[in-house]
PyMOL Python script that loads the backbone (N, CA, C, O; Angstrom):
from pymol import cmd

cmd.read_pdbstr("""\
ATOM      1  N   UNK A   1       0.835  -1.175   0.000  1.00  0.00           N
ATOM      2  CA  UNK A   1       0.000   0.000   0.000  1.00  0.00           C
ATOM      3  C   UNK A   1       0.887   1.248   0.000  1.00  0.00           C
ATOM      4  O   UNK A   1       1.993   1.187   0.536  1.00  0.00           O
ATOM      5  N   UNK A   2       0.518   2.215  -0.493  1.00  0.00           N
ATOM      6  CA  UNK A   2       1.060   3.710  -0.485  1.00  0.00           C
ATOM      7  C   UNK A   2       0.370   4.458  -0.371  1.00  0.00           C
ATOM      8  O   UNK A   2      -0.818   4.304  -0.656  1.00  0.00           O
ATOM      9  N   UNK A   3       0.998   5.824   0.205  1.00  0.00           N
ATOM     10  CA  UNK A   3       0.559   6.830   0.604  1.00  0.00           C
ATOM     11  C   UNK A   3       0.999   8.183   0.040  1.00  0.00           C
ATOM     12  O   UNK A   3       2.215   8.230  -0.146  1.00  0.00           O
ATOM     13  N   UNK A   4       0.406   9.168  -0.243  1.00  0.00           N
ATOM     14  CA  UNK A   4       1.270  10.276  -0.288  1.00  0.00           C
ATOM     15  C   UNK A   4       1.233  11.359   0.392  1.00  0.00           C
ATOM     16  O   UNK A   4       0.355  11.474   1.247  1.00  0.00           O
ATOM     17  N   UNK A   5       1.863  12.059   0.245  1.00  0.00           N
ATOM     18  CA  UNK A   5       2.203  13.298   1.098  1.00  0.00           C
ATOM     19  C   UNK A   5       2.498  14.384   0.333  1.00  0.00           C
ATOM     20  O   UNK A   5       3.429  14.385  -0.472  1.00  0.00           O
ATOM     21  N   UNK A   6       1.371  15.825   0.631  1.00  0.00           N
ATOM     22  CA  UNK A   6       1.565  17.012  -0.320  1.00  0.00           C
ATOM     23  C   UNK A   6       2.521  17.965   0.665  1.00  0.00           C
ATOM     24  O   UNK A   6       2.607  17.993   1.893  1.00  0.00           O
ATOM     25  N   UNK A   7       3.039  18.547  -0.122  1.00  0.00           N
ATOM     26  CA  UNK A   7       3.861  19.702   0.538  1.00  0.00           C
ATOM     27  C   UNK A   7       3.949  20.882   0.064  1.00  0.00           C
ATOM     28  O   UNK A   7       4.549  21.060  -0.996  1.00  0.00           O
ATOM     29  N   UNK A   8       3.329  22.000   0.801  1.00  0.00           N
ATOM     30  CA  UNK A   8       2.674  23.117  -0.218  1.00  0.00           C
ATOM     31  C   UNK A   8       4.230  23.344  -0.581  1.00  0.00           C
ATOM     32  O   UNK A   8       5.276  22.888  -0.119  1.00  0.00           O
ATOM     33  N   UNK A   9       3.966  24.111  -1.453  1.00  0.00           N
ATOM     34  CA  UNK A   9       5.513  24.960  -2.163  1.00  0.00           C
ATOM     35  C   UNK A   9       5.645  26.153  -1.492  1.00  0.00           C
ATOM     36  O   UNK A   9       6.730  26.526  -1.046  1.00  0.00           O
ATOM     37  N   UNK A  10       4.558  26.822  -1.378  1.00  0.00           N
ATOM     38  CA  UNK A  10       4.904  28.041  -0.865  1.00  0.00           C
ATOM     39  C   UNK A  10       5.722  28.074   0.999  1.00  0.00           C
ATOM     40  O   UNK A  10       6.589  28.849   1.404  1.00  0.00           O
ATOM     41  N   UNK A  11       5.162  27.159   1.616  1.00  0.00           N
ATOM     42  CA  UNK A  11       6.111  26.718   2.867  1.00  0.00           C
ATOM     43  C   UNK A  11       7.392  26.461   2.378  1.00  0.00           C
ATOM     44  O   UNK A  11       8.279  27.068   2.978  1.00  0.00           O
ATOM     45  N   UNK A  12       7.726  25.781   1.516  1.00  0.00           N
ATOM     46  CA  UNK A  12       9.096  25.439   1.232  1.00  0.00           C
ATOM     47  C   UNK A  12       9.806  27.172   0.638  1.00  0.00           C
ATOM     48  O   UNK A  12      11.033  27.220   0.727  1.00  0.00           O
ATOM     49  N   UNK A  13       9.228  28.274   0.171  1.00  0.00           N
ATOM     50  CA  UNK A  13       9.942  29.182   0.174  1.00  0.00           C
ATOM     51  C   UNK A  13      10.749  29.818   1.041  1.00  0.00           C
ATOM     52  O   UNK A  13      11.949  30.091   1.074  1.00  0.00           O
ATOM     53  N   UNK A  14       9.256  30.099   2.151  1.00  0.00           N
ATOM     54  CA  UNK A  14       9.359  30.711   3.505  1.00  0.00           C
ATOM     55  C   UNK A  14      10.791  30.279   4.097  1.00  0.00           C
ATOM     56  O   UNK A  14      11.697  31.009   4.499  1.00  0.00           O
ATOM     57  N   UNK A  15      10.729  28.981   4.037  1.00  0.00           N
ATOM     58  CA  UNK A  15      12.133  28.021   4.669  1.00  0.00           C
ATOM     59  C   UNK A  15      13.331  28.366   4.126  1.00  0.00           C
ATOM     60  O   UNK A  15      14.322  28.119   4.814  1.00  0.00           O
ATOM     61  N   UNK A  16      13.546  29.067   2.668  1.00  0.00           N
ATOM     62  CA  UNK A  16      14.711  29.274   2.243  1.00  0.00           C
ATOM     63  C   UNK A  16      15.745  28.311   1.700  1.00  0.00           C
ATOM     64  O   UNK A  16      15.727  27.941   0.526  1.00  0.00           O
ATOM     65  N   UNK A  17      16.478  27.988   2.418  1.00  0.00           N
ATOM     66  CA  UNK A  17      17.263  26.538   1.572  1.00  0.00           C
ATOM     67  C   UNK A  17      16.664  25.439   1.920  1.00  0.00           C
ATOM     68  O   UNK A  17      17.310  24.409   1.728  1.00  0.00           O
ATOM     69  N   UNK A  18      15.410  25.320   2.470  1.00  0.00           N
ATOM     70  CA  UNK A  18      14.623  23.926   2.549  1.00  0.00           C
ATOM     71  C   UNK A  18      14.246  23.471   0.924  1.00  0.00           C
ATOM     72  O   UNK A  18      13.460  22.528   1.009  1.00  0.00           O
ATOM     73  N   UNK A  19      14.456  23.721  -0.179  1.00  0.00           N
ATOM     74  CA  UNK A  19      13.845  23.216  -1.645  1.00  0.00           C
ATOM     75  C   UNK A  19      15.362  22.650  -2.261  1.00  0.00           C
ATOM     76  O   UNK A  19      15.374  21.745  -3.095  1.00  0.00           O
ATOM     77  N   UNK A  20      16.402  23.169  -1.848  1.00  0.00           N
ATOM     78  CA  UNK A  20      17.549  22.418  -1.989  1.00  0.00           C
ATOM     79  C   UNK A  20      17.889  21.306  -0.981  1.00  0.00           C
ATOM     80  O   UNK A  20      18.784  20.508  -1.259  1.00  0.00           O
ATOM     81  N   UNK A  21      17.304  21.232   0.019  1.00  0.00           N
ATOM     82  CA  UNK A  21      17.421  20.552   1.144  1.00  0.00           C
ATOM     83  C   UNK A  21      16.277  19.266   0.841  1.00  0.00           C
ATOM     84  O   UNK A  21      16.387  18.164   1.378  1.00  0.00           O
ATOM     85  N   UNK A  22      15.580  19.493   0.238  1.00  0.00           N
ATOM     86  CA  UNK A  22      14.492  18.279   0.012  1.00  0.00           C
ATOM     87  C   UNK A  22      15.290  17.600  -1.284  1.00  0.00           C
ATOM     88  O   UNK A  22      15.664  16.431  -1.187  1.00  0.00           O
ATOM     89  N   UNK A  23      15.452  18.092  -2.068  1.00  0.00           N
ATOM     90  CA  UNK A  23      16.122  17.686  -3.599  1.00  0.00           C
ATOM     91  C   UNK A  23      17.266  16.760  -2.766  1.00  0.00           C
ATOM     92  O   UNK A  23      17.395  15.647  -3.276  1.00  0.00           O
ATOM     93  N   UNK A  24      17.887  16.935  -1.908  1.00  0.00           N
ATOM     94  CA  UNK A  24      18.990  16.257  -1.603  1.00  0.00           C
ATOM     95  C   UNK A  24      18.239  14.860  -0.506  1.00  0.00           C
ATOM     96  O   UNK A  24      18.759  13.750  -0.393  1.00  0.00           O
ATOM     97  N   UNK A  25      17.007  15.279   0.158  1.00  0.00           N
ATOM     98  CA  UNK A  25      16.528  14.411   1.177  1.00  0.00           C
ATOM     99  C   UNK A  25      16.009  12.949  -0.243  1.00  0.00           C
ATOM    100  O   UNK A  25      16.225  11.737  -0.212  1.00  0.00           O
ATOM    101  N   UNK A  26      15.216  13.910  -1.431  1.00  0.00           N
ATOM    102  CA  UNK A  26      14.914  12.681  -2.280  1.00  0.00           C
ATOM    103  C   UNK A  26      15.294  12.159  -2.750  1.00  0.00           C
ATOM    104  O   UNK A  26      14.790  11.089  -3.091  1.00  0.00           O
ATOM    105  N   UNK A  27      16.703  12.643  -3.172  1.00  0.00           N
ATOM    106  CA  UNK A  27      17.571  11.505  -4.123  1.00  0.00           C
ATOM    107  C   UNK A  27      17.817  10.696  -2.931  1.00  0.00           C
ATOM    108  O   UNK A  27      18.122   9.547  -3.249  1.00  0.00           O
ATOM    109  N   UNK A  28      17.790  10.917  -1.535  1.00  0.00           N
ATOM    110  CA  UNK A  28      19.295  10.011  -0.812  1.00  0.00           C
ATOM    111  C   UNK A  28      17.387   8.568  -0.500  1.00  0.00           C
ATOM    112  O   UNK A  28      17.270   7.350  -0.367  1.00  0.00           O
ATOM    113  N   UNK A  29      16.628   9.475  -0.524  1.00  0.00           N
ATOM    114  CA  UNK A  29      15.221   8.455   0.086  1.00  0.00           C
ATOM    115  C   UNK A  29      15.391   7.644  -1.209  1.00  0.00           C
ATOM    116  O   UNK A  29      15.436   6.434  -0.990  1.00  0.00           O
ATOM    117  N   UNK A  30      15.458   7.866  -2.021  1.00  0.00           N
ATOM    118  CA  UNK A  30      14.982   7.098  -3.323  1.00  0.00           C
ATOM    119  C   UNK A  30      16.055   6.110  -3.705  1.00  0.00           C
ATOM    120  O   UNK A  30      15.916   5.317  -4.636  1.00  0.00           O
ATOM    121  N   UNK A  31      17.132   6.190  -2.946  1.00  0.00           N
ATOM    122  CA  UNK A  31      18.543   5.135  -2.964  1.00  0.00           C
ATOM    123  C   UNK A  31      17.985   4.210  -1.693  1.00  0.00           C
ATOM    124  O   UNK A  31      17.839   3.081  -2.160  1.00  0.00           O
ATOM    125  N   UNK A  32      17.606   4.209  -0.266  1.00  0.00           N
ATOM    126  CA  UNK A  32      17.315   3.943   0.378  1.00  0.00           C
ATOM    127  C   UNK A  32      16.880   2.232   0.730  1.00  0.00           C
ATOM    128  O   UNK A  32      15.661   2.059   0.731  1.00  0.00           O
ATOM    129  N   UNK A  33      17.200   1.754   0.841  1.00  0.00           N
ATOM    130  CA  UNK A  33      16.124   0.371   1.490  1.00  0.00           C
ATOM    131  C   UNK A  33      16.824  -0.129   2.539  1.00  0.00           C
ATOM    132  O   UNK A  33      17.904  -0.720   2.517  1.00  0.00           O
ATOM    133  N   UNK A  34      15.850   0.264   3.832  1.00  0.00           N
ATOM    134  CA  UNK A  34      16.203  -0.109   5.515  1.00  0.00           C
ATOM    135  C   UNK A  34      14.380  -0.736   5.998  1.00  0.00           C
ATOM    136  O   UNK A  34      13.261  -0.393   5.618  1.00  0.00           O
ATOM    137  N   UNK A  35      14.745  -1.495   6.723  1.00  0.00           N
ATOM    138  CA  UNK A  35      13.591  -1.687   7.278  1.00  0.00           C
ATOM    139  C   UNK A  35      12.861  -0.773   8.625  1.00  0.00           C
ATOM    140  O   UNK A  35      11.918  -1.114   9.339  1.00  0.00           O
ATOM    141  N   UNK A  36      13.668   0.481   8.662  1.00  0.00           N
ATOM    142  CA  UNK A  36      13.207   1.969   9.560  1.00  0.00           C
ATOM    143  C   UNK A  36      13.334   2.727   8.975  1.00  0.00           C
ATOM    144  O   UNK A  36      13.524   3.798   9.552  1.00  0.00           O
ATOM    145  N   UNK A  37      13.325   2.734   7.418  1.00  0.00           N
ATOM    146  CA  UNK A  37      13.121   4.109   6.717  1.00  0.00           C
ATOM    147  C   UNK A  37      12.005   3.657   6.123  1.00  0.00           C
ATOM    148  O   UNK A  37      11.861   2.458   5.882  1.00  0.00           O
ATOM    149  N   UNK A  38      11.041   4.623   5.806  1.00  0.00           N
ATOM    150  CA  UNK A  38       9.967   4.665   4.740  1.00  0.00           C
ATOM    151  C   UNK A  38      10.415   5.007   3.452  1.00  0.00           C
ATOM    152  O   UNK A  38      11.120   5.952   3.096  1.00  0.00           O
ATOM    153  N   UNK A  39       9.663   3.681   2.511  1.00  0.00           N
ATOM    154  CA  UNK A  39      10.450   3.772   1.181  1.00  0.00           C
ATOM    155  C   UNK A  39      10.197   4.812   0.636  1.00  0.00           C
ATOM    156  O   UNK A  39       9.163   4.953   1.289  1.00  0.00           O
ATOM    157  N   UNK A  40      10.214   5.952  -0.177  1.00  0.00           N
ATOM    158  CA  UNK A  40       9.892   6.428  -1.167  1.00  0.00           C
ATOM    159  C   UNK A  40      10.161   5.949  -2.629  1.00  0.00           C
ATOM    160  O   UNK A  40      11.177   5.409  -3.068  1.00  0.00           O
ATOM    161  N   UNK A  41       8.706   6.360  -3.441  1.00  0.00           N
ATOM    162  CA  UNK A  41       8.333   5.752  -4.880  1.00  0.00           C
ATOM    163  C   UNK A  41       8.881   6.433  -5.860  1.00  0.00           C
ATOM    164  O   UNK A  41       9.749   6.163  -6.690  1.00  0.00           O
ATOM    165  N   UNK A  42       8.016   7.684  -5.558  1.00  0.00           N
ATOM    166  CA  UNK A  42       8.045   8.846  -6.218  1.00  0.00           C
ATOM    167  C   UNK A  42       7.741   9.973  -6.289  1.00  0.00           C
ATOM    168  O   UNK A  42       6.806  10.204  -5.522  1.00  0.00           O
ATOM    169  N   UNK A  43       8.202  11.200  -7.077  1.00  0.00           N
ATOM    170  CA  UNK A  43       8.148  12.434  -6.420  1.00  0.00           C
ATOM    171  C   UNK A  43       7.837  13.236  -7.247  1.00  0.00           C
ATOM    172  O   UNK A  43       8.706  13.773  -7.934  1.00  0.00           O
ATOM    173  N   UNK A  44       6.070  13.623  -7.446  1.00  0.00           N
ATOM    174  CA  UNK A  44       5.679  14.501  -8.443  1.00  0.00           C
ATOM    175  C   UNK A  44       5.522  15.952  -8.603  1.00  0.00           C
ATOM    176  O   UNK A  44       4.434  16.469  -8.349  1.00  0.00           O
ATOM    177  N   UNK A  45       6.250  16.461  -8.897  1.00  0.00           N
ATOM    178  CA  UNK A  45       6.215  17.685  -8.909  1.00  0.00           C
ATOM    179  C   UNK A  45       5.936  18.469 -10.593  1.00  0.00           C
ATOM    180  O   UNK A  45       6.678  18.620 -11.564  1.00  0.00           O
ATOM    181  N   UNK A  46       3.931  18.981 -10.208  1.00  0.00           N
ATOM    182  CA  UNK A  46       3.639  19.939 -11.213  1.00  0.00           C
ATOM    183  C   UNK A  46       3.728  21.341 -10.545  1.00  0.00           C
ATOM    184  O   UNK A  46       3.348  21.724  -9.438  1.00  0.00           O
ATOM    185  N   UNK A  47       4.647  22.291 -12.053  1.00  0.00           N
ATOM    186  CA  UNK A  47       4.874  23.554 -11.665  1.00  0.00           C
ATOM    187  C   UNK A  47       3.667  24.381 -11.726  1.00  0.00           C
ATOM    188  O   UNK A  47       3.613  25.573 -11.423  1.00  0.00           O
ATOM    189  N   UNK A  48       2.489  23.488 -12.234  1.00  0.00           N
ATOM    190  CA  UNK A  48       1.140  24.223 -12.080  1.00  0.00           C
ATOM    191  C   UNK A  48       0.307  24.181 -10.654  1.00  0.00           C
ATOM    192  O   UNK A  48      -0.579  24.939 -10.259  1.00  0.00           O
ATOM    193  N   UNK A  49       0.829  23.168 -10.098  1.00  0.00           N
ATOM    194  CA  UNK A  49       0.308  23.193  -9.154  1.00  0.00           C
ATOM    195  C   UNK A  49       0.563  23.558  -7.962  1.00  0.00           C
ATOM    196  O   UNK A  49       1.753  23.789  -8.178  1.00  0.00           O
ATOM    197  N   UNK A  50       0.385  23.912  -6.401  1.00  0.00           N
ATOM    198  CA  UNK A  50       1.163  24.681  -5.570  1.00  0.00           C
ATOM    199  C   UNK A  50       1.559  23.747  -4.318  1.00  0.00           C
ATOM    200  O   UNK A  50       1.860  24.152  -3.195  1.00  0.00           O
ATOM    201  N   UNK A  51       1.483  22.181  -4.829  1.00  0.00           N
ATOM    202  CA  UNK A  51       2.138  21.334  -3.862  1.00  0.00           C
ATOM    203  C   UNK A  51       3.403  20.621  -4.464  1.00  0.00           C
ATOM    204  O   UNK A  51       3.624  21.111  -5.572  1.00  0.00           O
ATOM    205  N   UNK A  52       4.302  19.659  -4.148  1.00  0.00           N
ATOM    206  CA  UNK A  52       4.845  18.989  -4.049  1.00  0.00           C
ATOM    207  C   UNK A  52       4.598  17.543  -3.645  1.00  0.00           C
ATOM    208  O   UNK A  52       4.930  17.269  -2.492  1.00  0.00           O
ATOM    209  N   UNK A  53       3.910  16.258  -4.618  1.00  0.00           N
ATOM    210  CA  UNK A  53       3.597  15.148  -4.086  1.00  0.00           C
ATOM    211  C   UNK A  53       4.600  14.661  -3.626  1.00  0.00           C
ATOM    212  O   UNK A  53       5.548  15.210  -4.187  1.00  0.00           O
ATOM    213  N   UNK A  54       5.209  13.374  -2.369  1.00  0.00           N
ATOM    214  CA  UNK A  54       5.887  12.643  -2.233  1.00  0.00           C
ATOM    215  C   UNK A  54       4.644  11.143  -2.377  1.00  0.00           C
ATOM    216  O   UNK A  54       3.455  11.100  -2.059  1.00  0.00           O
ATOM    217  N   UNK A  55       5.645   9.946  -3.051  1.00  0.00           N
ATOM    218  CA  UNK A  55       4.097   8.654  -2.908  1.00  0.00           C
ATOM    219  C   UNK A  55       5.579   7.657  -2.317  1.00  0.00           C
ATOM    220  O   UNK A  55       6.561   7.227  -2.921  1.00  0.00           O
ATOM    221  N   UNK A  56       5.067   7.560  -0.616  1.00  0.00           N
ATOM    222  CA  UNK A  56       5.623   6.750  -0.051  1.00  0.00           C
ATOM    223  C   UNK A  56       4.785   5.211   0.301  1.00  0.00           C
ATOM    224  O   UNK A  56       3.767   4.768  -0.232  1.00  0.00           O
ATOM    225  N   UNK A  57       5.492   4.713   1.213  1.00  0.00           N
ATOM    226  CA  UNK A  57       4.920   3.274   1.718  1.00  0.00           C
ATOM    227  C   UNK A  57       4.042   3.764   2.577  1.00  0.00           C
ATOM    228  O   UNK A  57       4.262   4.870   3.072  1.00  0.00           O
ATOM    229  N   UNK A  58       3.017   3.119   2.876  1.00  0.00           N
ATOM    230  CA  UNK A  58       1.765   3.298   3.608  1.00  0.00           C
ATOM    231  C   UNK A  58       2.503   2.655   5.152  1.00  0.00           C
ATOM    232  O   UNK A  58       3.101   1.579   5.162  1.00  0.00           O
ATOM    233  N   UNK A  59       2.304   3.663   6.598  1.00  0.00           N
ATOM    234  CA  UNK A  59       2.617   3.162   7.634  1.00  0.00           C
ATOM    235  C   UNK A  59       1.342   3.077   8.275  1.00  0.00           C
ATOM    236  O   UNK A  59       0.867   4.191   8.498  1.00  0.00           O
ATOM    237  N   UNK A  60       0.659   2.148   8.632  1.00  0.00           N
ATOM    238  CA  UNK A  60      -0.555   1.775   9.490  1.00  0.00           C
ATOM    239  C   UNK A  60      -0.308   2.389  10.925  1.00  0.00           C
ATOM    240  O   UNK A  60      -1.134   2.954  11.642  1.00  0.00           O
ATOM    241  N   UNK A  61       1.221   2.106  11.206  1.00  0.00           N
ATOM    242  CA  UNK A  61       1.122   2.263  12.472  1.00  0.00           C
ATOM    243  C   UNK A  61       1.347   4.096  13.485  1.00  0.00           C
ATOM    244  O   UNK A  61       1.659   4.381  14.641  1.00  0.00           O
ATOM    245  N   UNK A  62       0.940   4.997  12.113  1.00  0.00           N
ATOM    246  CA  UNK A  62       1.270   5.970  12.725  1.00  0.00           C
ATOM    247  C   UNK A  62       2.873   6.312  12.426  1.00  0.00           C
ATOM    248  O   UNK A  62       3.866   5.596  12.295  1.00  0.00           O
ATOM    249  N   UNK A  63       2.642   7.795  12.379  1.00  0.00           N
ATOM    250  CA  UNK A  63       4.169   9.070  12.535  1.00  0.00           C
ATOM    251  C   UNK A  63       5.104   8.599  13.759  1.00  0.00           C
ATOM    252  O   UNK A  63       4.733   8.268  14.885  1.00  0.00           O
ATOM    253  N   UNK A  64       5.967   8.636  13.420  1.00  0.00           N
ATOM    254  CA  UNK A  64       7.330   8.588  14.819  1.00  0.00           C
ATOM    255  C   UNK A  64       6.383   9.603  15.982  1.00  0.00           C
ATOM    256  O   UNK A  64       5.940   9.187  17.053  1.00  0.00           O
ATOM    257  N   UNK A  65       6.259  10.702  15.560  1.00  0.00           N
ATOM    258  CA  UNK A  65       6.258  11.958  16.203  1.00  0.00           C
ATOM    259  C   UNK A  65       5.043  11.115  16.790  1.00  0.00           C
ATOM    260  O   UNK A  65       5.166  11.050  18.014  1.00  0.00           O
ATOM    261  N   UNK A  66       4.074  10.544  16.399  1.00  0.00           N
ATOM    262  CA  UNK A  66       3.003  10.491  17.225  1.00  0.00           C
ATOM    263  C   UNK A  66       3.077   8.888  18.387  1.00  0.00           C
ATOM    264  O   UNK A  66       2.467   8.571  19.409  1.00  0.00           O
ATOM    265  N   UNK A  67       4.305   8.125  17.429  1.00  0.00           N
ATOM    266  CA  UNK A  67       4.910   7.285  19.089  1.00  0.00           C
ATOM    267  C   UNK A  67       5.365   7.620  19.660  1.00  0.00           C
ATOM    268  O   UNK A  67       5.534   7.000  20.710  1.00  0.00           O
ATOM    269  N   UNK A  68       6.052   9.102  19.431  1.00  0.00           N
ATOM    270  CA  UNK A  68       7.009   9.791  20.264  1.00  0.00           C
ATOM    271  C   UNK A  68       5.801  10.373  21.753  1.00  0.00           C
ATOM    272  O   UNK A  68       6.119  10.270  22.938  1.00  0.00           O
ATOM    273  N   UNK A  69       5.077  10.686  21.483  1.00  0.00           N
ATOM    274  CA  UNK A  69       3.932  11.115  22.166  1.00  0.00           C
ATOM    275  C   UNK A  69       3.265  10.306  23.169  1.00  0.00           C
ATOM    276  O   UNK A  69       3.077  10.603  24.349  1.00  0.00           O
ATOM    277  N   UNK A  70       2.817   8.887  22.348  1.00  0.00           N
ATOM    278  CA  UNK A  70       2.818   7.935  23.399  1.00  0.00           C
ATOM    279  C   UNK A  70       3.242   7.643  24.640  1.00  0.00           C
ATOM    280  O   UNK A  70       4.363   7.138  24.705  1.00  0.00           O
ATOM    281  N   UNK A  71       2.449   7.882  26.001  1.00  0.00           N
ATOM    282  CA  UNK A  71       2.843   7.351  26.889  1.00  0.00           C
ATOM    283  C   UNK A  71       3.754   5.727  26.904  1.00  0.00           C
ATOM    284  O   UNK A  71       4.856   5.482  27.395  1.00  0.00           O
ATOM    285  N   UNK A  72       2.797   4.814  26.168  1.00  0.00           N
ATOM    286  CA  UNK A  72       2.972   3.759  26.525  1.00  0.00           C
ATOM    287  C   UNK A  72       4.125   3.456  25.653  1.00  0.00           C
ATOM    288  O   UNK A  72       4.597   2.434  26.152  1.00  0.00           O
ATOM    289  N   UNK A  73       4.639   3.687  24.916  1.00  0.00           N
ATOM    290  CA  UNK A  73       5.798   3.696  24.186  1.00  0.00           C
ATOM    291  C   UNK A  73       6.591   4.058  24.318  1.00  0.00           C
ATOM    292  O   UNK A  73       6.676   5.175  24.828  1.00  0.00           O
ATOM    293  N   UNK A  74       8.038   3.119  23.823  1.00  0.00           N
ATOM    294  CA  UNK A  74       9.214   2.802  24.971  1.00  0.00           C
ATOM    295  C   UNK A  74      10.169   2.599  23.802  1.00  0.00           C
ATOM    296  O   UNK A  74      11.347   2.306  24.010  1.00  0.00           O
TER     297      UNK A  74
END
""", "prot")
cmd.dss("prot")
cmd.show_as("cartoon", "prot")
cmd.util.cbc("prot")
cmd.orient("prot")
């Protein structure tokens, strides 16, 4: 299963060298295969449009950030 993930563009301005900083996060994701990284597929980017798709692996089990949160998680 997969998932994707939009990322407005205009946030990525605000950030400044975050659009060179992703270009470098996708090539290194798209070399990638660990069984604690999420794979990435692919990475669509229309200049008509004002997001940035990423189409990763589908995680059932929830964001880090939101086990990070978890009490019960250790």
């Amino acid at each position: 299963m997969t998932a994707v993930k939009a990322i407005q563009r205009n946030r990525l301005r605000r950030i400044g060298s975050a659009n060179k900083n992703l270009t470098q996060e996708v090539n290194v994701l798209k070399t990638l295969c660990h069984i604690n990284i999420v794979k990435l597929h692919e990475v669509i980017d229309d200049p008509q449009n004002s997001k940035i798709f990423l189409v990763m692996d589908y995680l059932p089990e929830g964001t880090l950030s939101d086990k990070l949160q978890d009490p019960e998680y250790e």
